[in-house]
Each structure stands twice: as structure tokens, then as C-alpha cells.
MIDOSE-1310 file (N, C-alpha, C; in nm, 2 decimals, decimal comma, always signed):
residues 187
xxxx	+8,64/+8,15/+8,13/+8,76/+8,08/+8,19/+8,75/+7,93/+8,16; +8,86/+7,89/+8,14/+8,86/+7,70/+8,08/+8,90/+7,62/+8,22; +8,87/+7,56/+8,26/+8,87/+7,47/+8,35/+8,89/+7,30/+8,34; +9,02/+7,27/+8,31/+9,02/+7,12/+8,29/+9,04/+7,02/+8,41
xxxx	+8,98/+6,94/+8,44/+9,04/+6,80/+8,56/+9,07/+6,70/+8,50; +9,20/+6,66/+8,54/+9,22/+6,53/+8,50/+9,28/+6,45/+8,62; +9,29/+6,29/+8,58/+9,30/+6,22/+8,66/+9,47/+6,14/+8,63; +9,56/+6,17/+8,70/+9,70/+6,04/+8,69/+9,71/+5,96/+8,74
xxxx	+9,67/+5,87/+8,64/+9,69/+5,69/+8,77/+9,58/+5,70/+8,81; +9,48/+5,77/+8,77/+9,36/+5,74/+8,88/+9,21/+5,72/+8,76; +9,13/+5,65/+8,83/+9,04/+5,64/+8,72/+8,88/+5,75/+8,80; +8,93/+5,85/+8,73/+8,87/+6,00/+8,74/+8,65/+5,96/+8,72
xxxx	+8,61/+5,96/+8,83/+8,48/+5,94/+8,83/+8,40/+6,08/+8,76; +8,26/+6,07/+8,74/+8,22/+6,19/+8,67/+8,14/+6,26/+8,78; +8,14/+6,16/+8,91/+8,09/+6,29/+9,06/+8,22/+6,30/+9,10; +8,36/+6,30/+9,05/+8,49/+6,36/+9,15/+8,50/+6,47/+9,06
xxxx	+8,50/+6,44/+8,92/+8,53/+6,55/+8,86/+8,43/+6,64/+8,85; +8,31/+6,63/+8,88/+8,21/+6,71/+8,91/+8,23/+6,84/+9,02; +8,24/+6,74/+9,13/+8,29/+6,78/+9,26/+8,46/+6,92/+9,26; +8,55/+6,87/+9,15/+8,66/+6,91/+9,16/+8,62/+7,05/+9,08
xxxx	+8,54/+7,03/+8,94/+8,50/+7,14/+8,91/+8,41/+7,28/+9,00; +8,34/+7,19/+9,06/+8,24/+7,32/+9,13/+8,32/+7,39/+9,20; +8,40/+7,33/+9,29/+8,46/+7,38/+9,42/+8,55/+7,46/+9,38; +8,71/+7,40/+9,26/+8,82/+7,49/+9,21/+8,72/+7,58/+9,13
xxxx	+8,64/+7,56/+9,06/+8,57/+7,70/+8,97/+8,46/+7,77/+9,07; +8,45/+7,76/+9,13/+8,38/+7,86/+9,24/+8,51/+7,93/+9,29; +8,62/+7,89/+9,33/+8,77/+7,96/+9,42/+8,80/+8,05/+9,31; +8,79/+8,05/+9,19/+8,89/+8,12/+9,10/+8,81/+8,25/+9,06
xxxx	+8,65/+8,17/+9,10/+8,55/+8,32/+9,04/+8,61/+8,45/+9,16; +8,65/+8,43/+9,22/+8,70/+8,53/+9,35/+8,76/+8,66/+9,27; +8,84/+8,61/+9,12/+8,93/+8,71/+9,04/+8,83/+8,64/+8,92; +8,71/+8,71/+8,82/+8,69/+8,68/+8,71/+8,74/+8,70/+8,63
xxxx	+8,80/+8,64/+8,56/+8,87/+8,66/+8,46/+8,86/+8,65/+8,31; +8,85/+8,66/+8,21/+8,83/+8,63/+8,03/+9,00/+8,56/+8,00; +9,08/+8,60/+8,02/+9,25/+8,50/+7,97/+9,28/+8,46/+8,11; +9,16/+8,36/+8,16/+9,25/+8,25/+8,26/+9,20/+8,13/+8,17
xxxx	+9,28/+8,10/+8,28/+9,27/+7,94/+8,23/+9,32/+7,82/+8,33; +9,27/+7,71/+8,41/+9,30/+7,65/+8,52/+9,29/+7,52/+8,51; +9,40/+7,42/+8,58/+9,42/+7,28/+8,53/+9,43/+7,23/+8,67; +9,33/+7,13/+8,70/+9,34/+7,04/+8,82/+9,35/+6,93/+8,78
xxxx	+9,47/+6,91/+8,83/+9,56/+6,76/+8,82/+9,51/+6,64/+8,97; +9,42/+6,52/+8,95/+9,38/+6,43/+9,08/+9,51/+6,32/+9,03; +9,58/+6,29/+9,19/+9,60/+6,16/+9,17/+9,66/+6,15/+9,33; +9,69/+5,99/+9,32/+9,70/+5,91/+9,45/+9,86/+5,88/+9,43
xxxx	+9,97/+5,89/+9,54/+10,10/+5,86/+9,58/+10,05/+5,68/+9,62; +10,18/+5,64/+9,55/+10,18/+5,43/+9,50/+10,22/+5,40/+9,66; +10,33/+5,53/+9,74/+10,37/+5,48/+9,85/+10,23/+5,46/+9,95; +10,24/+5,33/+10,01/+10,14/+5,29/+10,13/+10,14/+5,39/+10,27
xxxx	+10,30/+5,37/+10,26/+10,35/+5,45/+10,41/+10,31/+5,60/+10,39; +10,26/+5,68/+10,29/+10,21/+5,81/+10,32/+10,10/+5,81/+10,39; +10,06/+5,89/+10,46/+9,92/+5,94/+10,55/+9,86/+5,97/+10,43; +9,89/+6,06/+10,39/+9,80/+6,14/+10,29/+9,84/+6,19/+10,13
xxxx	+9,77/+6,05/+10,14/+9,80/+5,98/+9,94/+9,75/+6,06/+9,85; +9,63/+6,11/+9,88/+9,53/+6,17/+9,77/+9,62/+6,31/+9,77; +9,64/+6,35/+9,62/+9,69/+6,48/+9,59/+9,58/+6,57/+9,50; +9,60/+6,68/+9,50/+9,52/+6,80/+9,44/+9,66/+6,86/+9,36
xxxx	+9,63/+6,90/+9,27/+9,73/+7,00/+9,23/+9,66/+7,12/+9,10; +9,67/+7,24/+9,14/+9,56/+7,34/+9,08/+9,66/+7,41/+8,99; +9,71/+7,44/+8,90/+9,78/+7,55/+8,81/+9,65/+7,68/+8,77; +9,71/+7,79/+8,81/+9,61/+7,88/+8,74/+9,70/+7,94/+8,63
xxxx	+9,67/+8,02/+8,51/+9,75/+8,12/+8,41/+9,61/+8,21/+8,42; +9,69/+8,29/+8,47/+9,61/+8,45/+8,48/+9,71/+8,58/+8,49; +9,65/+8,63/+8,34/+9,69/+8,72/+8,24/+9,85/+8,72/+8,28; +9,96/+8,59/+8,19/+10,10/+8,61/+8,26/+10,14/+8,55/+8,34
xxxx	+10,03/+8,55/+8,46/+10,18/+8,54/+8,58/+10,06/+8,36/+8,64; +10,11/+8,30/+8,69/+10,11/+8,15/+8,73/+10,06/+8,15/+8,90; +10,00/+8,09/+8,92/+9,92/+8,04/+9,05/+9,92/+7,90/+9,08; +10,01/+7,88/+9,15/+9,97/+7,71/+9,16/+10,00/+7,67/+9,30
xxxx	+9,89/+7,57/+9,31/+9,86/+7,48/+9,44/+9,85/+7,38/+9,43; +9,92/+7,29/+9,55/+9,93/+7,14/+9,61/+9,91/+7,10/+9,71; +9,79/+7,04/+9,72/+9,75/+6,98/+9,85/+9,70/+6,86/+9,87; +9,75/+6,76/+9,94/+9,76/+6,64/+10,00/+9,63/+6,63/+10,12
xxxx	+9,58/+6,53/+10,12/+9,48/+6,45/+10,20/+9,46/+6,32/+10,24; +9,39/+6,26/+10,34/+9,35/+6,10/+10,31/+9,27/+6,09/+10,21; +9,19/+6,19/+10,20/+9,06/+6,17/+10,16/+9,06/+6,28/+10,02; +9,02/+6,24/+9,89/+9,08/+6,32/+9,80/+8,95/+6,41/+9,77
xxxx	+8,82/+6,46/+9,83/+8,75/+6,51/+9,87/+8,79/+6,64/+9,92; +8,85/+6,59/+10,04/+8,91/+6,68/+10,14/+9,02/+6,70/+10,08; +9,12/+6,68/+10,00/+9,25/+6,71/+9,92/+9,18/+6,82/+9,82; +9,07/+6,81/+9,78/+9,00/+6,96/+9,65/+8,95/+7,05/+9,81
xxxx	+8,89/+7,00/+9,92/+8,84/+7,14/+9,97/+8,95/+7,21/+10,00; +9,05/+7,13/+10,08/+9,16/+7,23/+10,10/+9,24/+7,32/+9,98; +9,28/+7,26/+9,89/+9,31/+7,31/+9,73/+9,24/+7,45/+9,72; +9,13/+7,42/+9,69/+9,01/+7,52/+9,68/+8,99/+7,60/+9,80
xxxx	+9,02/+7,65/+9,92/+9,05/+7,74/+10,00/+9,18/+7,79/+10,00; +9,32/+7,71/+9,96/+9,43/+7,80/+9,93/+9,41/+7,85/+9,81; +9,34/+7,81/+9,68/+9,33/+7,87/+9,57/+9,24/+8,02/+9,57; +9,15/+8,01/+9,73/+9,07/+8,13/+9,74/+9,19/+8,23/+9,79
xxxx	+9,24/+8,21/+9,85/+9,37/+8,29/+9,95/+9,48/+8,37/+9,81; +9,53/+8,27/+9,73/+9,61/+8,31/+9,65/+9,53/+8,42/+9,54; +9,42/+8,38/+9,47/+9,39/+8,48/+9,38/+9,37/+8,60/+9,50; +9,29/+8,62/+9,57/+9,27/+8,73/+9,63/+9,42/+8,81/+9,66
xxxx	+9,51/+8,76/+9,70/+9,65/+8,79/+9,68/+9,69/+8,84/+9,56; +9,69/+8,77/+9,48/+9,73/+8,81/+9,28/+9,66/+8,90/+9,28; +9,50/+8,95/+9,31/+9,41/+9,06/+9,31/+9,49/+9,18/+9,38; +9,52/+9,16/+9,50/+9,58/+9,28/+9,58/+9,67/+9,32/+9,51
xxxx	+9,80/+9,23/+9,53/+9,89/+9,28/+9,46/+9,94/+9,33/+9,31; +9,85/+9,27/+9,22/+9,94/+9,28/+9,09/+9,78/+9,39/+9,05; +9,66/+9,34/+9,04/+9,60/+9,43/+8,96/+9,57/+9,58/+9,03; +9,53/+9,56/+9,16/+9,50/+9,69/+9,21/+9,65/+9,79/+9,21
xxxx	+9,72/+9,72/+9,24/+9,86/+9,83/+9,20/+9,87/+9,89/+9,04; +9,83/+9,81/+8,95/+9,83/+9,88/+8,80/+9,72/+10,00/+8,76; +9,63/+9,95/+8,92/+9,51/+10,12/+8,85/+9,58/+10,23/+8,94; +9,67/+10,23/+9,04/+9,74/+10,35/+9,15/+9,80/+10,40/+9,08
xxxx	+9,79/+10,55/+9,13/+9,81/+10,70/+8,99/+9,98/+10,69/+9,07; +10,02/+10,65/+9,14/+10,17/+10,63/+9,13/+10,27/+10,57/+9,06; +10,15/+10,50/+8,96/+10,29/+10,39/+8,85/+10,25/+10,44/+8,72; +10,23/+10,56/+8,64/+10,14/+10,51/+8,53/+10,26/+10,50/+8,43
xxxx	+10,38/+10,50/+8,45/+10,51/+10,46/+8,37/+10,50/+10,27/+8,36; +10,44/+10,27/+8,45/+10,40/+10,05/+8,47/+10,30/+10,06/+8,41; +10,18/+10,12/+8,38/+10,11/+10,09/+8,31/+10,11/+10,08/+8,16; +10,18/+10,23/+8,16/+10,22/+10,27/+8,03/+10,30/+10,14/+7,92
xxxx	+10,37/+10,04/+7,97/+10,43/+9,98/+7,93/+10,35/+9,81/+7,91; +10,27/+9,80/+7,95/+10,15/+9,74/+7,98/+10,18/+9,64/+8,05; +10,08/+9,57/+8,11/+10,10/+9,46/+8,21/+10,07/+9,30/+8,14; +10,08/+9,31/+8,03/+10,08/+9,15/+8,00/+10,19/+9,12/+7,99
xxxx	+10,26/+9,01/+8,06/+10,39/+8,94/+8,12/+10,37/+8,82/+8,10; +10,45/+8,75/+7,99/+10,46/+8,61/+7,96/+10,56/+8,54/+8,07; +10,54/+8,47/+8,21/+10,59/+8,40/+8,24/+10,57/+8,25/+8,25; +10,66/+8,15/+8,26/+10,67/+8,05/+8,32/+10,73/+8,04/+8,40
xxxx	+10,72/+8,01/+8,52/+10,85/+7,99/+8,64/+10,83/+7,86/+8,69; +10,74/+7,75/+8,64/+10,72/+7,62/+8,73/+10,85/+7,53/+8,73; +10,97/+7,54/+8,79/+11,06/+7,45/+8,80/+11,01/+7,33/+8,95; +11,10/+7,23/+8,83/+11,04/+7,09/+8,96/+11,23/+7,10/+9,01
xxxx	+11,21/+7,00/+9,14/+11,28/+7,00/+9,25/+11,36/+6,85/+9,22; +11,52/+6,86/+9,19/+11,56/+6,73/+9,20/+11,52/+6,62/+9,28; +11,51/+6,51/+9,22/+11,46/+6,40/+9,31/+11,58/+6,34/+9,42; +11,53/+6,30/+9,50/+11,63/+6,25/+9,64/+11,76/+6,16/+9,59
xxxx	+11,80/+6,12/+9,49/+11,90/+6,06/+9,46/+11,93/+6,12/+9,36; +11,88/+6,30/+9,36/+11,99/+6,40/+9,28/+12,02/+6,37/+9,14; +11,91/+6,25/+9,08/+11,91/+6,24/+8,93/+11,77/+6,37/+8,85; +11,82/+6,43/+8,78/+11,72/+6,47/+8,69/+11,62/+6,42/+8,65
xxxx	+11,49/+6,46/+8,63/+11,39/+6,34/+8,63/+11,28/+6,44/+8,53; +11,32/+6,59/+8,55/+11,25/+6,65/+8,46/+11,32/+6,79/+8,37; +11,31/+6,83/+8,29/+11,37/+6,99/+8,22/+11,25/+7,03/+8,18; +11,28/+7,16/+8,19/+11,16/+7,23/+8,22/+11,19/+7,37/+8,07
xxxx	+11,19/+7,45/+7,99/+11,20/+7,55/+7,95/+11,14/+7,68/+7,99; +11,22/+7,81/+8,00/+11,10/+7,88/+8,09/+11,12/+8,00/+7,96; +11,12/+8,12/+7,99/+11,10/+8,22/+7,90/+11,12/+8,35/+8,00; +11,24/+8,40/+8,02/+11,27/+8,52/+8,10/+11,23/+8,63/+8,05
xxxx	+11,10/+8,67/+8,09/+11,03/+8,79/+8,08/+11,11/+8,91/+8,15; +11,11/+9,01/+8,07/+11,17/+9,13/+8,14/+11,05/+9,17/+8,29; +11,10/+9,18/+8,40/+11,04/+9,23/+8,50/+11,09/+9,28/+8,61; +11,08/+9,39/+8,71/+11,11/+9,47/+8,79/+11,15/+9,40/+8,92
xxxx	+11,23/+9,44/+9,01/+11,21/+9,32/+9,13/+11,11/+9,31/+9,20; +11,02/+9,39/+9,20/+10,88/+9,38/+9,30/+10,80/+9,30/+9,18; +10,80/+9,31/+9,06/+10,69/+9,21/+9,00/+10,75/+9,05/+9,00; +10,91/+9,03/+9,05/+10,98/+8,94/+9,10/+10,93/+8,87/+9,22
xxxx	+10,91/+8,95/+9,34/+10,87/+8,95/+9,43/+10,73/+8,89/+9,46; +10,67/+8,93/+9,38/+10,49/+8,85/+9,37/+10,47/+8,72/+9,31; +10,58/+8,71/+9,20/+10,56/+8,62/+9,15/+10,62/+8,45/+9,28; +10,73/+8,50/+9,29/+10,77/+8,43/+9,41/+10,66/+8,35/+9,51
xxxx	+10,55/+8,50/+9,56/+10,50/+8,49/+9,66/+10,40/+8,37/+9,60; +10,33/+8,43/+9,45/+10,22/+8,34/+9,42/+10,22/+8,22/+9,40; +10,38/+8,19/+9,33/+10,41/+8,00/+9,28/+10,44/+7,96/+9,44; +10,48/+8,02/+9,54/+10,55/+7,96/+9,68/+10,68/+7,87/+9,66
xxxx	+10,73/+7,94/+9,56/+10,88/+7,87/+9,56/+10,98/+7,90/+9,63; +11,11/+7,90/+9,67/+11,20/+7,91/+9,68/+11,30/+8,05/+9,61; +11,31/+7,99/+9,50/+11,35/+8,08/+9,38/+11,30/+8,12/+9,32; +11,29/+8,20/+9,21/+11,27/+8,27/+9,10/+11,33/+8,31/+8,99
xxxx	+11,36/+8,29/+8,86/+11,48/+8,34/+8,80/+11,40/+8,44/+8,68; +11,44/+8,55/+8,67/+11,38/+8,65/+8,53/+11,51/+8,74/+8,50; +11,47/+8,80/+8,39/+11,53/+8,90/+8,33/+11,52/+9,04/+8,38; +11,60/+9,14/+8,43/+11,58/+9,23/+8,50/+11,55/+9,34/+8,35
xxxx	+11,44/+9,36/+8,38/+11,38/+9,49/+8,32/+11,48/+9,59/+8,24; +11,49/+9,66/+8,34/+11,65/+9,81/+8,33/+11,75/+9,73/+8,27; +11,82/+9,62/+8,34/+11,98/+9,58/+8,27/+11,98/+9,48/+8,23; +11,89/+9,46/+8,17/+11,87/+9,31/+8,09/+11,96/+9,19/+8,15
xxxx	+11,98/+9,20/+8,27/+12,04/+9,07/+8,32/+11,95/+8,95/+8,38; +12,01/+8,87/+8,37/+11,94/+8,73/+8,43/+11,98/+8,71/+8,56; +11,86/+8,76/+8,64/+11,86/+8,70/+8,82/+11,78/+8,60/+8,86; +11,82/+8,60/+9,01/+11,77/+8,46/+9,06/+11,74/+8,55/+9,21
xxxx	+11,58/+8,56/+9,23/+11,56/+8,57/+9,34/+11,53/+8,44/+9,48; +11,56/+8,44/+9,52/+11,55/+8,34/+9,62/+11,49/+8,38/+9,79; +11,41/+8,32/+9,82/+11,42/+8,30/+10,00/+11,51/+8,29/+10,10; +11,55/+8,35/+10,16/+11,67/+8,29/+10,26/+11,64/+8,29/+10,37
xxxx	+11,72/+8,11/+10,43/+11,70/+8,05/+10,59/+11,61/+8,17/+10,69; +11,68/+8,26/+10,72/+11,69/+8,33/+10,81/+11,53/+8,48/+10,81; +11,48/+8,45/+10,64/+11,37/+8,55/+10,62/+11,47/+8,67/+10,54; +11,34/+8,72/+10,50/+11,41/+8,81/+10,37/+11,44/+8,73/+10,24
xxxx	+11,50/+8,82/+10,15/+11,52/+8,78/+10,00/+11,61/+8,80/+9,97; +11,71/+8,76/+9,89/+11,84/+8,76/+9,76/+11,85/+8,77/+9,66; +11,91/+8,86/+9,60/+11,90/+8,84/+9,47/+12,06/+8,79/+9,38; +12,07/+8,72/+9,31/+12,20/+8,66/+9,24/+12,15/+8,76/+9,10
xxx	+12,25/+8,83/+9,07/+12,27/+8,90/+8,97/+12,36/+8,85/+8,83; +12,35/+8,81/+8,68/+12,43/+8,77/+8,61/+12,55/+8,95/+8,57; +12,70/+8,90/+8,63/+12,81/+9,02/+8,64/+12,81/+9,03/+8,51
């Protein structure tokens, strides 16, 4: 597994990135993997008035499908421990759901078709004066609405947008206020 830390705006010590390594690459051994690959991003918010400046930000790519975590601290120590216990929570999640479902003698039509899935789904969130600030390209992988459904769970977005499997259309899964899911179907 590759494991990079870097530092934005910040001048990345070689006991923080020490420290950032052990902890995120101890969380990820939870799911060993051979095609992951995981990027911890350190850096500090310029605003004073935040509580909790120090950021963590973990991307995992494991086999396909995307894991990523953000977590805020005073203390950017404590911004990797906590990082590194939601990163334990999430792979065990990706473990449950996505690989133990592909060995159950109930799908072997999902198998048969194999499980490597090129996604990207990391879209960033307009900024508060509604100007664009990033474009993003993604790659609508054909996939089923429950492999819709995990992926959602795993990035903790909002939305989701892929290619539907069966009718080659482009949807948009989303969260709604009230609990439950939506799907926007292209007519």
C-alpha cells in the first residue's frame, strides 16, 4: 500500500509526518490491501476565529471505489487521532459492505462481471459567495443503485452521480432532509 503525507501552508515536520504515517497506516491495515493507495493531506485554516484550525484530510483509493476523511482539531495531533479512528470505522464499513457481499453465493451474476469499478466521485461544494472555485472531472462508471448506495455512504456526501448499469442513464443519488434517498434519473 503507498502512503503519502503532505503538508499545505504548513511546514510538515519529520515527527508530524512520522506520527501521521503510523497512525493513518495502522487504520487502513484494518482492510490490507495490494491496489490501495492513501493520501494525507496536513494543514492549518488562516482564519483566527476558528476553534479548530488544524485539519486532517485522508483520501483512500481502494480497488475503485474512494474513502475519504476530514477532520478538524486545535491540536493537529489530535486532528490525525481522530482522522485515524474514522478511517478505522470507514474501511471496516467498505469491508462489510462491498467485499464480503462479492463472496455471497447470492450475486454470482455481480461477480461474474467483476468488481473492479473506476470511480471518482470527489466533488467540492460551492463556496459561500456561490463563485466556482474548483471543476472537478469525474468518470461515470456503470453501477447498480446499491453499489450507488455505499459509495454515497463511504465519501459522506450528499450526492452521488453514476451511470446506471441496466439503462445506461446518468443519475444523481442524493440524501434527503427528512432521511432516505432520491434518485434523479436522466428521461
Amino acid at each position: 500500500m503507498e502512503l503519502s503525507v503532505t503538508g499545505r501552508h504548513l511546514a510538515l515536520t519529520e515527527s508530524l509526518k512520522a506520527y501521521a504515517e503510523e497512525k493513518i497506516g495502522a487504520s487502513v491495515k484494518v482492510l490490507d490491501g495490494e491496489h490501495m493507495s492513501a493520501e494525507v493531506i496536513l494543514h492549518v485554516e488562516r482564519n483566527r476565529s476558528i476553534a479548530r484550525r488544524c485539519v486532517c484530510e485522508v483520501t483512500i483509493n481502494a480497488k475503485g471505489h474512494v474513502i475519504r476523511v476530514e477532520e478538524a482539531d486545535e491540536d493537529m495531533h489530535a486532528a490525525i487521532d481522530v482522522a485515524a479512528a474514522k478511517v478505522v470505522r470507514q474501511m471496516r464499513k467498505y469491508k462489510n459492505r462491498v467485499i464480503e457481499r462479492k463472496t455471497q453465493a447470492e450475486a454470482p451474476a455481480y461477480r461474474a462481471e467483476g468488481a473492479e469499478l473506476d470511480l471518482d466521485a470527489l466533488m467540492d461544494e460551492l463556496s459561500a459567495d456561490e463563485e466556482i472555485v474548483r471543476v472537478k472531472e469525474i468518470e461515470f462508471a456503470p453501477m447498480t443503485e446499491e453499489e450507488a448506495l455505499i459509495q454515497i455512504d463511504l465519501l459522506g456526501h450528499d450526492f452521488f452521480a453514476y451511470t446506471d448499469r441496466d439503462s445506461n442513464a446518468v443519475c444523481v443519488l442524493y440524501r434527503r432532509k427528512n432521511g432516505g434517498y432520491g434518485i434523479l434519473k436522466q428521461a
